[in-house]
C-alpha positions as CSV (number, residue, x, y, z in Angstrom):
1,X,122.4,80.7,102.5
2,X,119.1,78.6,102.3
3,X,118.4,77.1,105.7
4,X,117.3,73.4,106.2
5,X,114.0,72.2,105.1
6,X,111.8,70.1,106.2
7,X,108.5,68.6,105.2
8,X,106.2,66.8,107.0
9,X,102.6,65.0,106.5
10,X,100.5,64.2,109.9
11,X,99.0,60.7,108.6
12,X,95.2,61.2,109.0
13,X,92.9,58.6,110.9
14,X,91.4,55.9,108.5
15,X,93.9,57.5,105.6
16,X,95.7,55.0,103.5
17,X,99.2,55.1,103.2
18,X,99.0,55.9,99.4
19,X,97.5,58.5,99.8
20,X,99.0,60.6,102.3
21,X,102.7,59.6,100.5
22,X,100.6,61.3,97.6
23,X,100.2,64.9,100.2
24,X,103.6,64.3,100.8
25,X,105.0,64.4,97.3
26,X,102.8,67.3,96.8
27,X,104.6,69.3,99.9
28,X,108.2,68.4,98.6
29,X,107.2,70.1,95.1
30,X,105.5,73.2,96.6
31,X,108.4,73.6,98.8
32,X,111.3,73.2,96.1
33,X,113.2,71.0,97.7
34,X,113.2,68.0,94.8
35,X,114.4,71.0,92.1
36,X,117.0,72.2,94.4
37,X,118.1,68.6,95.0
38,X,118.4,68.6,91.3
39,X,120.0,71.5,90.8
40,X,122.9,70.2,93.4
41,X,123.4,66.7,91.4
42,X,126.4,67.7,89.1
43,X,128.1,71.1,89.3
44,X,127.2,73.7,87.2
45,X,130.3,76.3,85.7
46,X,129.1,80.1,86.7
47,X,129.5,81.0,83.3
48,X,127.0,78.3,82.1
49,X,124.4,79.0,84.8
50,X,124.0,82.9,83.0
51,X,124.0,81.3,79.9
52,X,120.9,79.0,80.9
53,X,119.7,82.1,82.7
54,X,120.4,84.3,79.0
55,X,118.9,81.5,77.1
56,X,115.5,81.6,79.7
57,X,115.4,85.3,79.5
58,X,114.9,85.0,75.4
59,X,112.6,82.7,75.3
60,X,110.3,84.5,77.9
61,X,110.8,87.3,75.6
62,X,110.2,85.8,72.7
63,X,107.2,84.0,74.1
64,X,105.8,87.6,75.4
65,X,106.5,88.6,72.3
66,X,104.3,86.3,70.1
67,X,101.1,87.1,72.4
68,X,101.1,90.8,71.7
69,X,101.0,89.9,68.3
């Protein structure tokens, strides 16, 4: 499975704390973890994550689609 996680920001001399909560944010959303802690809120059937999955899959399509032309 996934492994733990963890992000950390080194507070800078002179920085405020504003902004290095700001970096911080930043690292969380590179590193996935605020998605996958979404993804984990409610439990999702199997059979309606490959629909979500089926649904993407068109609309990429679709999307790729409407360029060419």
């Amino acid at each position: 499975m996934g492994g733990v996680r963890l992000a950390q920001v080194q507070v800078r001399p002179n920085e405020s704390l504003d902004s290095a909560l700001k970096r911080f944010k930043k690292v969380l959303q590179q590193t996935g973890v605020l998605r996958e802690a979404r993804e984990h809120e409610h439990y999702e059937k199997p059979s309606n994550c490959k629909r979500k999955a089926a649904a993407a899959a068109r609309r990429k399509m679709k999307k790729q689609a409407s360029k060419e032309n």
